[in-house]
SETOR-472934 format. One record per residue: residue in one letter; x, y, z of N, C-alpha, C, O in turn; residue number from 1. Coordinates in pm, 1 decimal, padded with zeros to 6 digits. Atoms other than C-alpha are relative to their C-alpha. Layout:
# residues N
["a"; [X; Y; Z]; [X; Y; Z]; [X; Y; Z]; [X; Y; Z]; NUM]
...
This chain:
# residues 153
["x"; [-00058.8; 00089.0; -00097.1]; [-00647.2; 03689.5; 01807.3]; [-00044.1; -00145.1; -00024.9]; [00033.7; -00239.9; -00014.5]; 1]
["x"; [00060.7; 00142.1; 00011.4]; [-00897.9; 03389.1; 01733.3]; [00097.6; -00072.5; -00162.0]; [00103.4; -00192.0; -00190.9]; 2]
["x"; [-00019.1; 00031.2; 00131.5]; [-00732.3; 03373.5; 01379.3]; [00194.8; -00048.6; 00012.1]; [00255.2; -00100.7; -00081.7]; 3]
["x"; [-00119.3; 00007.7; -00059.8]; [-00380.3; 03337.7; 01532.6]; [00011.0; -00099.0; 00103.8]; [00104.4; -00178.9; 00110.5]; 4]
["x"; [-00002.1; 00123.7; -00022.6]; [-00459.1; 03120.7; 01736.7]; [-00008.3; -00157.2; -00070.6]; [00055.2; -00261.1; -00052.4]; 5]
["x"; [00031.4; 00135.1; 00086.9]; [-00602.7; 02865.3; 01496.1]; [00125.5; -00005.7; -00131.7]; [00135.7; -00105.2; -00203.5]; 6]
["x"; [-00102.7; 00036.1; 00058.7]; [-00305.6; 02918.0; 01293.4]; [00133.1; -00055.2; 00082.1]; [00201.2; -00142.1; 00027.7]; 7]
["x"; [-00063.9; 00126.0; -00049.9]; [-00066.0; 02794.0; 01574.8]; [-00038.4; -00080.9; 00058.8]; [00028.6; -00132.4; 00148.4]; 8]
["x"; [00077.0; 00134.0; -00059.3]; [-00289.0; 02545.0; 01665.5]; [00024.5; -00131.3; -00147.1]; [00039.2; -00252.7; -00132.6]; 9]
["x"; [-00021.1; 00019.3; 00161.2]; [-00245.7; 02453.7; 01256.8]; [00124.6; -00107.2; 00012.9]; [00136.3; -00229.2; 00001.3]; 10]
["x"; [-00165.1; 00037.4; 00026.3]; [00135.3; 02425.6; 01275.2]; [00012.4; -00079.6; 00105.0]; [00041.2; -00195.6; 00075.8]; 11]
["x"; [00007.8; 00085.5; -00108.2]; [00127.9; 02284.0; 01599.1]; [00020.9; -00141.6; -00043.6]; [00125.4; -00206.6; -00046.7]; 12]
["x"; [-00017.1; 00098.8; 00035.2]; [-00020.5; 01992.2; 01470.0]; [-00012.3; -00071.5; -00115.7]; [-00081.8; -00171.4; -00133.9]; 13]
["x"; [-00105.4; 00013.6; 00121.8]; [00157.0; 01974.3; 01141.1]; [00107.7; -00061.3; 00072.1]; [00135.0; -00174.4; 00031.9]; 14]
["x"; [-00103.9; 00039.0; -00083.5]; [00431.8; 01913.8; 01384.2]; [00017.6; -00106.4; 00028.0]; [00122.0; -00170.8; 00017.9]; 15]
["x"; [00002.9; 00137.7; -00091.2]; [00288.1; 01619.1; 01564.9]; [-00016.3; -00094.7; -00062.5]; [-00028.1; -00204.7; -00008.5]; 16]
["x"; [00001.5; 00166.7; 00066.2]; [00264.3; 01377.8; 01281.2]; [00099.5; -00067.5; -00021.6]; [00211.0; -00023.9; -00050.1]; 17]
["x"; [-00079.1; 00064.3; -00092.5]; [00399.9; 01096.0; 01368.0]; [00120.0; -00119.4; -00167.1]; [00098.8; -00199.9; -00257.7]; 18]
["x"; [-00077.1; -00010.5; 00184.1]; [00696.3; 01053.1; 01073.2]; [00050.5; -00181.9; 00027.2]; [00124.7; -00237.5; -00053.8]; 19]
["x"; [-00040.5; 00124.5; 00033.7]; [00733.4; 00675.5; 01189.1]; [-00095.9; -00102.3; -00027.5]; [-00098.7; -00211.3; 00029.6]; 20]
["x"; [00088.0; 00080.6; 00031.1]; [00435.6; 00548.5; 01001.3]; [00027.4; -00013.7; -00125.7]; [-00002.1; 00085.1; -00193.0]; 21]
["x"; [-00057.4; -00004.1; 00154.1]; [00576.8; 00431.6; 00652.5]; [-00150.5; -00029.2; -00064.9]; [-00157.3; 00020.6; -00177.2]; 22]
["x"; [00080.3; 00056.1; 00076.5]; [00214.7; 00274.0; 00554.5]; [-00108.2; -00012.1; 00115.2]; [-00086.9; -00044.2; 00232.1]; 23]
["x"; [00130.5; 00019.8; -00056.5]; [-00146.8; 00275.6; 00666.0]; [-00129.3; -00026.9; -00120.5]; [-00176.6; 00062.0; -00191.3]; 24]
["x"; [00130.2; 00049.6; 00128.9]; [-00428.5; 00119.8; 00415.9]; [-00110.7; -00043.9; 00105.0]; [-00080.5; -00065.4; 00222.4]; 25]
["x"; [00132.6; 00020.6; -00048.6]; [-00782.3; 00044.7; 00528.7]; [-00077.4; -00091.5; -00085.2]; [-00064.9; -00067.9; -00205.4]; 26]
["x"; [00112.1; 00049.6; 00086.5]; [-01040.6; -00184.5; 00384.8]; [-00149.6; -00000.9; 00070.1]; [-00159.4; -00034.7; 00188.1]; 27]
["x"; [00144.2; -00041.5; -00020.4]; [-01433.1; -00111.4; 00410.1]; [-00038.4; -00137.6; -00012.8]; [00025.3; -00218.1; -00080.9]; 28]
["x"; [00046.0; 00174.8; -00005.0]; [-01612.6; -00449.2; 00461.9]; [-00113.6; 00040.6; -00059.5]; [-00171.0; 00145.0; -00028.3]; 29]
["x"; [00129.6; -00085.6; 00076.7]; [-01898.5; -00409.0; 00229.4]; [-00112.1; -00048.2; 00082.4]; [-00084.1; -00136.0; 00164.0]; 30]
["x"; [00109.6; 00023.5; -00115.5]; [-02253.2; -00435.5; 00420.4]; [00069.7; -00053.7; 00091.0]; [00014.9; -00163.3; 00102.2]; 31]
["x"; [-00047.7; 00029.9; -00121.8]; [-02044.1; -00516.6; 00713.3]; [00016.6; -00137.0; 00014.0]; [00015.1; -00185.4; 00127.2]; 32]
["x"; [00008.3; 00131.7; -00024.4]; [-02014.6; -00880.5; 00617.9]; [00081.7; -00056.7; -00102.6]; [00082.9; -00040.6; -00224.6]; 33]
["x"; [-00133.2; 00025.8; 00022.7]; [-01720.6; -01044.8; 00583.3]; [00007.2; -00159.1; -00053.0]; [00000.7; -00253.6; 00025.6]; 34]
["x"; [-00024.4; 00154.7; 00022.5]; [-01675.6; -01372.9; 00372.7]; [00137.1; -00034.2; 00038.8]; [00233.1; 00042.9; 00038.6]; 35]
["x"; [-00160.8; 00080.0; 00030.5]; [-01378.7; -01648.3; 00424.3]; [00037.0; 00001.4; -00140.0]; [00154.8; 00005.2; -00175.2]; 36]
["x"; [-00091.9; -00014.0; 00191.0]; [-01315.4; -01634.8; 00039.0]; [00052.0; 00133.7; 00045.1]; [00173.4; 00150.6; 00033.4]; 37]
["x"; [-00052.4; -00142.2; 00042.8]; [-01292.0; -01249.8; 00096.7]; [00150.3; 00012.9; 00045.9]; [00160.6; 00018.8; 00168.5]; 38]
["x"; [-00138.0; -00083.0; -00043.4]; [-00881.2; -01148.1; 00114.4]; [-00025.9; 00122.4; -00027.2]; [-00095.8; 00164.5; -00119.4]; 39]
["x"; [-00066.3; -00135.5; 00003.6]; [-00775.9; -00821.9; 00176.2]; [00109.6; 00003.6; 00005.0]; [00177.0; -00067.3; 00079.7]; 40]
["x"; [-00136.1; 00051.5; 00036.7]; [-00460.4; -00736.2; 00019.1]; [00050.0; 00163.0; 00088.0]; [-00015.6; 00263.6; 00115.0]; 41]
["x"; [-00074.9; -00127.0; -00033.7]; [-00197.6; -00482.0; 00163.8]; [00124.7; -00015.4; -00044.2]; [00186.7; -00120.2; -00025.9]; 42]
["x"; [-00100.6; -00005.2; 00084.0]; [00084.6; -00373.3; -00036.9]; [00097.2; 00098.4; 00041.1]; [00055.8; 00200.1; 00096.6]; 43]
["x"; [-00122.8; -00120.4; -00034.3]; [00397.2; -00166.6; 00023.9]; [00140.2; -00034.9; 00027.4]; [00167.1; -00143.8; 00078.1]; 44]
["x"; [-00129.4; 00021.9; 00085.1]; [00781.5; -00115.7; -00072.1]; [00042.6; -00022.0; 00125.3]; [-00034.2; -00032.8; 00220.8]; 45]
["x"; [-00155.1; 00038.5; -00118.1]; [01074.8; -00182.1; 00176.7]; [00095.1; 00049.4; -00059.7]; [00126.0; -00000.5; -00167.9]; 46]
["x"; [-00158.0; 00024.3; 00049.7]; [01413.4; -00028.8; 00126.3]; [00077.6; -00044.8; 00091.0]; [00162.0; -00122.8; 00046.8]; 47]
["x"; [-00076.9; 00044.5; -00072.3]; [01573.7; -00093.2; 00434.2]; [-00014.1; -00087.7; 00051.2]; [-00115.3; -00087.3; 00121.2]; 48]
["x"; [-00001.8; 00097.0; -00065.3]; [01650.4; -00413.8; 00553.1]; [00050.8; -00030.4; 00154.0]; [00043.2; -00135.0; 00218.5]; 49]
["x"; [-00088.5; 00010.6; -00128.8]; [01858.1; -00293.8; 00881.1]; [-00130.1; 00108.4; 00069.0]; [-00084.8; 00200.8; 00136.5]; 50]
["x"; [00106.8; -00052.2; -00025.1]; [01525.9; -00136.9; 00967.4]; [-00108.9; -00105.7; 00123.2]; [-00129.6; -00224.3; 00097.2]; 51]
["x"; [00109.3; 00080.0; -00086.7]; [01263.9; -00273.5; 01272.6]; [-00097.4; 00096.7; -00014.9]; [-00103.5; 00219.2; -00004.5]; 52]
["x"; [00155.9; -00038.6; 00005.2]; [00909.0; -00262.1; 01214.9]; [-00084.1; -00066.0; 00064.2]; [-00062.7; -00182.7; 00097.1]; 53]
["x"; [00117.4; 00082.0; -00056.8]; [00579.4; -00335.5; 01368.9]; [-00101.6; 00030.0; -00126.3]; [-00108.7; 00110.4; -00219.2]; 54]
["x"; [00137.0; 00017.4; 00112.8]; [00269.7; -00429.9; 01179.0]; [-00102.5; -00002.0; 00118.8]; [-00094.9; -00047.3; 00233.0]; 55]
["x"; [00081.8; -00049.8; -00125.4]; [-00010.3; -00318.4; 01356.6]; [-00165.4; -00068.1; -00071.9]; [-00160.5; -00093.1; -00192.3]; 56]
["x"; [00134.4; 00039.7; 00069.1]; [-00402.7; -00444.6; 01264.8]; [-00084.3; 00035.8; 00091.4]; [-00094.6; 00005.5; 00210.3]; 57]
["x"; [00077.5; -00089.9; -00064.0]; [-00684.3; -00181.0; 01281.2]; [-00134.2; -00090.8; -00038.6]; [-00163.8; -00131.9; -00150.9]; 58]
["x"; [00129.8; 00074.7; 00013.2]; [-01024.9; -00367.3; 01360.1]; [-00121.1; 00109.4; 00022.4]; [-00113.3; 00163.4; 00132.7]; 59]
["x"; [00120.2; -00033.5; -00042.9]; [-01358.4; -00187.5; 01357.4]; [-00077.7; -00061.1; -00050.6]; [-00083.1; -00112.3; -00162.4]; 60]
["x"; [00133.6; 00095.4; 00018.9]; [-01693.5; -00339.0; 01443.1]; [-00098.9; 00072.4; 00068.1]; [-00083.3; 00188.1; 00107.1]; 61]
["x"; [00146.9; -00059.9; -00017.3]; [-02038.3; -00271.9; 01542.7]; [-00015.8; -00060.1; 00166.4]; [00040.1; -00168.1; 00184.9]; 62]
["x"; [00043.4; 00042.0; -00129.4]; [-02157.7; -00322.0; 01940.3]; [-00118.5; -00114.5; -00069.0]; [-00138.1; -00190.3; 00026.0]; 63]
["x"; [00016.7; 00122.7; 00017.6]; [-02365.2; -00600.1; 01757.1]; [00061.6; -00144.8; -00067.6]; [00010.2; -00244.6; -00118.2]; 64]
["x"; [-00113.8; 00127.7; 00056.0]; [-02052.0; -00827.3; 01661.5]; [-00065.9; -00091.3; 00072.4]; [-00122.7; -00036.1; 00166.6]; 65]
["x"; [00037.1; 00088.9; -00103.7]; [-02177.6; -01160.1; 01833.7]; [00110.1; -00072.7; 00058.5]; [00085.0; -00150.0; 00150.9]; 66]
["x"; [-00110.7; 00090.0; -00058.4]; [-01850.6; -01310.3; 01913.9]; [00094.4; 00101.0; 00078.9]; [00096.3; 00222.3; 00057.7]; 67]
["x"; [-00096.2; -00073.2; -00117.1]; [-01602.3; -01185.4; 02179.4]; [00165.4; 00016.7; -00065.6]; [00254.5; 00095.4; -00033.5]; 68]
["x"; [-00136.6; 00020.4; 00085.2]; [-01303.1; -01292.5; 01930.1]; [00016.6; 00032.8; -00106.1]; [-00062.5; 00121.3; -00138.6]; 69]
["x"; [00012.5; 00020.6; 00154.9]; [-01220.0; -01313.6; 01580.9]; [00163.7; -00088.5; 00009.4]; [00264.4; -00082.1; 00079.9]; 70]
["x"; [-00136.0; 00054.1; 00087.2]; [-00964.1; -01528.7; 01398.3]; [00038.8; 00000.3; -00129.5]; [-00047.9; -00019.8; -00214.5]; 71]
["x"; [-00010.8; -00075.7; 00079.4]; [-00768.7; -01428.6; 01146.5]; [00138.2; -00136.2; -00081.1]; [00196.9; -00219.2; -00011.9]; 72]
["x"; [-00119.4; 00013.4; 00057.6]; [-00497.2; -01566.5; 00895.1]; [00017.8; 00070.1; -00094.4]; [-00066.2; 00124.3; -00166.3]; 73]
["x"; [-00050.2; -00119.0; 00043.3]; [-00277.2; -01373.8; 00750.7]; [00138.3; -00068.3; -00100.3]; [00238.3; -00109.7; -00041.7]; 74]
["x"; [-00114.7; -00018.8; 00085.9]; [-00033.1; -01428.0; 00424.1]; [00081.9; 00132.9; -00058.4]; [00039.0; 00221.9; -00131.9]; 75]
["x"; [-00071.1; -00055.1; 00034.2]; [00283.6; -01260.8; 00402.8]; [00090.9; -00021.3; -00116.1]; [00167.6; -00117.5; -00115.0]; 76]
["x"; [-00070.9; 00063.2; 00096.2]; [00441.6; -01252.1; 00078.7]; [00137.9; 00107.4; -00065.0]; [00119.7; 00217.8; -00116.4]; 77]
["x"; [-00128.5; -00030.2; 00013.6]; [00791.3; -01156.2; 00012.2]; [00005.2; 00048.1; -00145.5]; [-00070.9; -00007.8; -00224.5]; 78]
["x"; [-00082.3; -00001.1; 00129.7]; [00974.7; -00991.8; -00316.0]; [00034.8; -00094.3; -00074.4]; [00018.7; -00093.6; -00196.5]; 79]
["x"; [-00002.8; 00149.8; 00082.8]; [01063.7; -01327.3; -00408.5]; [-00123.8; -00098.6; -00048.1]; [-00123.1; -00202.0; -00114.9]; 80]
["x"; [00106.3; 00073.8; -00016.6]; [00755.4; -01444.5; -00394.5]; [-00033.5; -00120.6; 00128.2]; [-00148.2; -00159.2; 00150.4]; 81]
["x"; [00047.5; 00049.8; -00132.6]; [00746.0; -01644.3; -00088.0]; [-00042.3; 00014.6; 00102.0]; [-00024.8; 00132.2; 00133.7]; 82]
["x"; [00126.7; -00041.7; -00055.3]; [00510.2; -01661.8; 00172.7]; [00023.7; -00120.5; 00137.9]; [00065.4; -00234.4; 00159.1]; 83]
["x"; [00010.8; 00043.6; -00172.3]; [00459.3; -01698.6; 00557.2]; [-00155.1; 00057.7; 00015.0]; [-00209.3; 00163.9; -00015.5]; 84]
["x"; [00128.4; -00003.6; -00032.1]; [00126.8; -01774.4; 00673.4]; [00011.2; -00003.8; 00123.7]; [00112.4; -00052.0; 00174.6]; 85]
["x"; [-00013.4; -00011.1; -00129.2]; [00036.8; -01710.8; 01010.0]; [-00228.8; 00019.2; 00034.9]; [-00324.6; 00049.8; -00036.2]; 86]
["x"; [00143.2; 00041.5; -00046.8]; [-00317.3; -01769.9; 01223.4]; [-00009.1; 00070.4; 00126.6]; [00041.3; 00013.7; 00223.5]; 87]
["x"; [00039.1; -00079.7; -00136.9]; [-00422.5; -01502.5; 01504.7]; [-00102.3; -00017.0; 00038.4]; [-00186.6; -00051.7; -00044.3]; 88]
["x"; [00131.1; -00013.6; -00045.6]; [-00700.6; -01488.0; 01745.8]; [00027.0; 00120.0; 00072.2]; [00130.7; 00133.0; 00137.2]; 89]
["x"; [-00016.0; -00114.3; -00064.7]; [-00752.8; -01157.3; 01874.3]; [-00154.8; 00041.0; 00112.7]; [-00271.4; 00036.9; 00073.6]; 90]
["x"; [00157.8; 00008.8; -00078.3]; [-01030.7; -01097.5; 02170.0]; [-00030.4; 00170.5; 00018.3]; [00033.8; 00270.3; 00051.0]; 91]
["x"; [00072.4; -00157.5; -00011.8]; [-01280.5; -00805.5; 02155.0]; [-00086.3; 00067.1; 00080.2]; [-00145.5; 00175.0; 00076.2]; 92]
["x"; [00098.5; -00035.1; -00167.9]; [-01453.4; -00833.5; 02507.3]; [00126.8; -00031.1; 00097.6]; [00224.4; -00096.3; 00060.5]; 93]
["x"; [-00066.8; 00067.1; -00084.1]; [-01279.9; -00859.3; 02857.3]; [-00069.6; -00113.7; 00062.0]; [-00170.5; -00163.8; 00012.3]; 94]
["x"; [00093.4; 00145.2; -00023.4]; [-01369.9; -01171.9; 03087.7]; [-00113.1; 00062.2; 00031.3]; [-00204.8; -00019.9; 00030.1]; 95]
["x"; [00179.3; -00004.9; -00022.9]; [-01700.2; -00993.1; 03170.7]; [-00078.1; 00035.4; -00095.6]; [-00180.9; 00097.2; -00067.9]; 96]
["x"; [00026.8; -00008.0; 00099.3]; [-01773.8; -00980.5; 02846.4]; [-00019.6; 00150.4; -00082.6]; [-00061.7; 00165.1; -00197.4]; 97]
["x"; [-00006.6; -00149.5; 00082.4]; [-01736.3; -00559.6; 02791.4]; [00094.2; 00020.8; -00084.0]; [00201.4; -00039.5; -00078.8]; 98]
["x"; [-00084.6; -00008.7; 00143.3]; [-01586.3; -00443.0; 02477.5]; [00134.6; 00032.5; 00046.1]; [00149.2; 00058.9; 00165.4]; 99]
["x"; [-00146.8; -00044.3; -00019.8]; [-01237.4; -00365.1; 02490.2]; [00063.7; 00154.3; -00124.9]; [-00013.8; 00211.3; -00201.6]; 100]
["x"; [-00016.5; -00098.4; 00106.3]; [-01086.8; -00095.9; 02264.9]; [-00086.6; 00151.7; 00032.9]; [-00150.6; 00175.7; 00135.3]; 101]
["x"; [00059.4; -00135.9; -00013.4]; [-01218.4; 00260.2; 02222.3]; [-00132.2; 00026.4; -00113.3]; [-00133.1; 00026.9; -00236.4]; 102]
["x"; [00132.3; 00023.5; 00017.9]; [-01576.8; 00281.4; 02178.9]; [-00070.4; 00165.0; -00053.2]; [-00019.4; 00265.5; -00003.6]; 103]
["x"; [00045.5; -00146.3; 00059.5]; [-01774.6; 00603.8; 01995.2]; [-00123.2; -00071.5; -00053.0]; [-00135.5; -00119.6; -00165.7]; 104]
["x"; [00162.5; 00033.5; 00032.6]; [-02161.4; 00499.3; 02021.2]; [00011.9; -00111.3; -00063.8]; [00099.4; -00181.8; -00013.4]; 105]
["x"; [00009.3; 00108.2; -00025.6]; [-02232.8; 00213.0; 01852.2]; [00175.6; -00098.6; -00113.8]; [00184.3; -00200.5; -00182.4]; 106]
["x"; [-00126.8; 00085.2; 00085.0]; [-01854.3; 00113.3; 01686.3]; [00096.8; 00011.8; 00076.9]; [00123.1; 00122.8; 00123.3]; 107]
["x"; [-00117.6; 00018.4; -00079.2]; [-01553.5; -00020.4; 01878.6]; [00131.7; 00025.6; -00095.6]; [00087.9; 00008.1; -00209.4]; 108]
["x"; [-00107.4; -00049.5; 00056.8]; [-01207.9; 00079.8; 01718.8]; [00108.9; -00108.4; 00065.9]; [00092.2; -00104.5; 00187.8]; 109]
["x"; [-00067.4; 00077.3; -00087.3]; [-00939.9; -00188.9; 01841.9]; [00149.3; -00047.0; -00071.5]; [00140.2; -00108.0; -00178.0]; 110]
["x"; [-00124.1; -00019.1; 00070.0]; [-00561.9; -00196.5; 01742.7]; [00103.8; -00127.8; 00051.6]; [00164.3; -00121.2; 00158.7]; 111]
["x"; [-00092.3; 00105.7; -00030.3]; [-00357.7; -00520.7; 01751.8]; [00179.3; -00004.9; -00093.4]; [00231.1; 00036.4; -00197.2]; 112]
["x"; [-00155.1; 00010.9; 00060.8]; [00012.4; -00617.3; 01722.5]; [-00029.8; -00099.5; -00130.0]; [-00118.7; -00182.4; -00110.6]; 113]
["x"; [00005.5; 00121.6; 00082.6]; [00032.8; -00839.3; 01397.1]; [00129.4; -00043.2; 00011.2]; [00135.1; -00154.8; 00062.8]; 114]
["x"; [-00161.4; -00007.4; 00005.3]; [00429.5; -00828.0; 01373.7]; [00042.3; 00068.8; 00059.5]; [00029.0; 00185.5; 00022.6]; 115]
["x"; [-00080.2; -00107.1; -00088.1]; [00644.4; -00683.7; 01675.4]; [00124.1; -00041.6; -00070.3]; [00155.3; -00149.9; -00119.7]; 116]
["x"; [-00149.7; 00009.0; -00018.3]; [00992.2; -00601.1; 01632.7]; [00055.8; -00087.9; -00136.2]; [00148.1; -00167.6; -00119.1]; 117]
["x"; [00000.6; 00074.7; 00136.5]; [01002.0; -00750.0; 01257.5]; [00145.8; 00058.3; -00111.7]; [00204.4; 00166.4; -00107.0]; 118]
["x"; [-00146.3; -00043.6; 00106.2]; [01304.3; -00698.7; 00999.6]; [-00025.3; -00063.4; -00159.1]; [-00009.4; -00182.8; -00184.2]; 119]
["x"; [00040.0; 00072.3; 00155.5]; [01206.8; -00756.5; 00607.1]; [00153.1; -00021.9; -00075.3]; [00240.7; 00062.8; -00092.7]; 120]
["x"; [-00137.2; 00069.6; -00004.7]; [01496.5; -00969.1; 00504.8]; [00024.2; 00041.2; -00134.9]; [00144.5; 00048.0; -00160.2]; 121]
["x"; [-00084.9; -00047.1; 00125.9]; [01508.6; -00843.1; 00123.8]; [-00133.8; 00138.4; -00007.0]; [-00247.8; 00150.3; 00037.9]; 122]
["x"; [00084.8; -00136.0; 00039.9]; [01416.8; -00452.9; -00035.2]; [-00080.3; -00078.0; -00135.9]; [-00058.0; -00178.7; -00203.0]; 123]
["x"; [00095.5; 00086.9; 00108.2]; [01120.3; -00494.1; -00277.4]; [-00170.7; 00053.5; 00044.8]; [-00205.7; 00152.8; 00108.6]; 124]
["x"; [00149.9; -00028.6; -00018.9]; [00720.5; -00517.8; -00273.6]; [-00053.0; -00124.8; 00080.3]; [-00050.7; -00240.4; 00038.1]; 125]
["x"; [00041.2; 00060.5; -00074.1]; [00584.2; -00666.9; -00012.2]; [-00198.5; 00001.8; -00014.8]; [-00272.1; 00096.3; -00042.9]; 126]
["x"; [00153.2; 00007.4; 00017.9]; [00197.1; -00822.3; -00011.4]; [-00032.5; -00046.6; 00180.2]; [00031.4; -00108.9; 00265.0]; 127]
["x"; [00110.8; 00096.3; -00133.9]; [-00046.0; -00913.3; 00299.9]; [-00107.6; -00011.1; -00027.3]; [-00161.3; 00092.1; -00067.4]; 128]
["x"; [00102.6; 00014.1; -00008.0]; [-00342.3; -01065.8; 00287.4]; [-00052.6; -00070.8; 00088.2]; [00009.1; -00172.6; 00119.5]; 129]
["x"; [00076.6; -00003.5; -00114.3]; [-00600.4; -01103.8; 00558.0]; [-00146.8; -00068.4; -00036.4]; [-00231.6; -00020.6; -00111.8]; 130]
["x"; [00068.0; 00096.3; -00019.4]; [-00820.7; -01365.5; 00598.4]; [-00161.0; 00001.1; 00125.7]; [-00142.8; 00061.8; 00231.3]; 131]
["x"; [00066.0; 00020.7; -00133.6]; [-01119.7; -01418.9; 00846.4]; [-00014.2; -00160.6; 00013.0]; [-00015.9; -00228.7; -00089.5]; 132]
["x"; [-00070.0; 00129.0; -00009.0]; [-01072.0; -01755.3; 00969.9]; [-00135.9; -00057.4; 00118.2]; [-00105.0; -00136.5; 00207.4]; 133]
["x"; [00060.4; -00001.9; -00155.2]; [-01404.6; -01764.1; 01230.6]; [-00109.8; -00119.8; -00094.9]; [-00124.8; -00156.4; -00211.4]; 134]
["x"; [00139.0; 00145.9; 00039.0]; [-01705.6; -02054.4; 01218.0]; [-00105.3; 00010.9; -00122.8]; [-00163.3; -00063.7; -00201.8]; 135]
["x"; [00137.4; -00059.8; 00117.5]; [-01937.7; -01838.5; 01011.0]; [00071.5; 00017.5; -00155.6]; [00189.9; 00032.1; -00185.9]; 136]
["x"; [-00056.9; 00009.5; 00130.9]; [-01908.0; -01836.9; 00656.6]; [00024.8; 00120.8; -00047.1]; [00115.7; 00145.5; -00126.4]; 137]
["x"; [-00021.3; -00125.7; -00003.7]; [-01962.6; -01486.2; 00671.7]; [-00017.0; 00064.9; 00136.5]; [-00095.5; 00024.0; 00222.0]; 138]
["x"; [-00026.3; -00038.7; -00148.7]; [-01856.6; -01256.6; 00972.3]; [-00088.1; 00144.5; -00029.9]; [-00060.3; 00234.5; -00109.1]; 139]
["x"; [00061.0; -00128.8; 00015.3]; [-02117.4; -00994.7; 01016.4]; [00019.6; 00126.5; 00133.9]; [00049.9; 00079.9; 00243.8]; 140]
["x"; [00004.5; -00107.3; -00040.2]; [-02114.6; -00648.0; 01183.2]; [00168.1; 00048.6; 00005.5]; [00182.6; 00157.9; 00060.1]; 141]
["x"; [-00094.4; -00082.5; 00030.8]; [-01714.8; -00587.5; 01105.8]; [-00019.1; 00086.6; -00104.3]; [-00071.5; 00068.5; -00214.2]; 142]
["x"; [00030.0; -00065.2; 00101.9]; [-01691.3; -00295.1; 00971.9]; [00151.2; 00073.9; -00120.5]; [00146.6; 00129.0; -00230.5]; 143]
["x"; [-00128.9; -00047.9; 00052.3]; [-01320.9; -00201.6; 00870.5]; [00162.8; -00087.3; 00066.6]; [00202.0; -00112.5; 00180.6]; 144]
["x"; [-00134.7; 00062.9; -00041.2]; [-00981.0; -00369.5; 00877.0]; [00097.6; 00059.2; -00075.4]; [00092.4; 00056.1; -00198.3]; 145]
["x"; [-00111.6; -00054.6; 00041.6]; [-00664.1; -00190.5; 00833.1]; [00136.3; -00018.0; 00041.9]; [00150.7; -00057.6; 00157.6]; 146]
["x"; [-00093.5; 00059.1; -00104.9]; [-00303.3; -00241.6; 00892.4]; [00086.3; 00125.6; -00041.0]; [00078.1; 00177.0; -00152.6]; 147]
["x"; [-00081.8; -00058.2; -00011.9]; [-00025.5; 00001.1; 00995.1]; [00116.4; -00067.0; 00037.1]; [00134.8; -00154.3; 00121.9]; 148]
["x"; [-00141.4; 00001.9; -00024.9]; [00341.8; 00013.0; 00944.1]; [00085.0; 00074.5; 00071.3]; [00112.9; 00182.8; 00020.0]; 149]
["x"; [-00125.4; -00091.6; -00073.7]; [00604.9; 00152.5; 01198.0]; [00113.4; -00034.9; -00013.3]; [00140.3; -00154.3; 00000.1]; 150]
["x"; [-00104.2; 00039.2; -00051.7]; [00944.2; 00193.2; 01199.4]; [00007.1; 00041.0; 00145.6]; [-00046.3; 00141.2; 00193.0]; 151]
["x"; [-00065.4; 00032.8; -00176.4]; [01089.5; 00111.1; 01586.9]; [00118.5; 00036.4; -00019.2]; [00188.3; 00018.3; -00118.9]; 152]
["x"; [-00140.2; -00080.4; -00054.2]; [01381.3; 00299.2; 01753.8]; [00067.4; -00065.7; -00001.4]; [00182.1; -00037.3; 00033.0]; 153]
């Protein structure tokens, strides 16, 4: 019975993955410290152009991040080679300064929009690269930045 169970528990959730994630990459921040020279690149194809997507950006950090924010720029670079730069601030405390996001001992997990509701105007290879954009020359206790692709209904 236990062995039957864990096989439709299996299929189950085989089932539940979620088929509108075209792309998910990760980058490991090495010792947890993040230069402004350092880019992180993210790469991935496009065929459809009559297609809406979100770009999503996965942050993890350490409960000793010292800043409540981060800022970020971010180059998008097209099949053609051209390129849209863009400059986010994303906040990682509320106003009473507790973390935000979903917390598991001492690392916060925290998922931002980068691109809602987006349309890639030609098929091709698309680049991003990700920037930290904050006072310090190096940003210490991040520990991972990743970005996910959805297609939208």
């Amino acid at each position: 019975m236990k062995k039957f169970i864990v096989v439709i528990s299996v299929i189950f959730c085989m089932g539940c993955e979620n088929k509108n994630i075209i792309y998910t990459s990760f980058h490991d921040i090495s010792e947890s410290s993040w230069s402004f020279k350092d880019s992180l690149m993210f790469e991935w194809e496009i065929s459809d152009t009559n297609q809406s997507y979100s770009i999503d950006l996965n942050l993890r950090h350490s409960t000793s991040y010292k800043w409540s924010n981060i800022y970020l720029f971010s180059d998008l670079i097209f099949p053609n080679e051209k390129a849209r730069r863009d400059t986010f601030e994303y906040y990682f405390t509320d106003d009473y300064g507790h973390w935000i996001g979903n917390r598991s001992g001492l690392i916060v997990k925290n998922k931002f929009p980068l691109y809602e509701r987006v349309k890639f105007p030609l098929k091709g290879h698309y680049k991003l690269f990700v920037n930290q954009a904050m006072r310090d020359t190096f940003l210490n206790d991040l520990i991972s930045v990743g970005v996910q692709i959805n297609k939208l209904p």
